[in-house]
N, C-alpha and C positions, 0 to 999 in steps of 0.2 A: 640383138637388134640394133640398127643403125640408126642414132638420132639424128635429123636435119634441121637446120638455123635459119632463118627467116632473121635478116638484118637491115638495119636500116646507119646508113652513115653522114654524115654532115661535112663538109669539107671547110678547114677551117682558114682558107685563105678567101672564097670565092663562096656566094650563096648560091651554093648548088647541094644535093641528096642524091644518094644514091640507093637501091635497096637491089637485095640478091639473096641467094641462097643457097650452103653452103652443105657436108656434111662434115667440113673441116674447119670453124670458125676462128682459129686464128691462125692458121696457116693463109686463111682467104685473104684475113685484113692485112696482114703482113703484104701477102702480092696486091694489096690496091695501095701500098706505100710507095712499095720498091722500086729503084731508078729503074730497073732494067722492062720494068712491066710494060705493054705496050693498049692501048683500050683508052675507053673514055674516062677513066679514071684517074691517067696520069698527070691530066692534066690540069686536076683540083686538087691535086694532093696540097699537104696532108690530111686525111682523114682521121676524121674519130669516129665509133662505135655510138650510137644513143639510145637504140633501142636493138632487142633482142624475143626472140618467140621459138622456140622449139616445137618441133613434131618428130612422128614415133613413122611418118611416111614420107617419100620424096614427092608423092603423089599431091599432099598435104601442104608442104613447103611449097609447091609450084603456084598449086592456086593459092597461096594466099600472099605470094609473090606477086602474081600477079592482080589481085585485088587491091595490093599494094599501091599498085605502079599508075591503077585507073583514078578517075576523077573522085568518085566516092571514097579509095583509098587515100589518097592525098588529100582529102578532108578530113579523113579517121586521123591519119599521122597528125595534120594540124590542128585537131581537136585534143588527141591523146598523146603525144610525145612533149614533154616541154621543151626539148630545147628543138622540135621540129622548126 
């Protein structure tokens, strides 16, 4: 069975976050580094990892990606991540 990652990253140049979902996690973070990547990521780089949540479905990883990403999410992060 195939594990998905629900991540959340911090960019350490610029205060910005990013979250996504992977079922490759560090192949992923690698491509939100690399010169060559193209997205909104390039252009906060470098990132670091902060937080991490696995599921057993992509179904699973999606919504809580996207829970992530809303108003109530962004409150859960900034109540539960420390270095959110």
């Amino acid at each position: 069975m195939m594990e998905y990652a629900v991540y959340v990253l911090k960019s350490l140049s610029y205060p910005k976050h990013y979250v996504g979902y992977t079922s490759n996690l560090i192949s992923r973070f690698k491509s939100h580094n690399a010169l060559g990547k193209k997205g909104y990521t390039i252009r906060y780089r470098p990132w670091v990892v902060i937080h991490v949540e696995f599921y057993n479905s992509k179904n699973e990883a999606m919504s809580r990606e996207k829970f992530l990403k809303s108003g109530k999410g962004r409150k859960w992060m900034k109540n539960n991540i420390h270095d959110y």
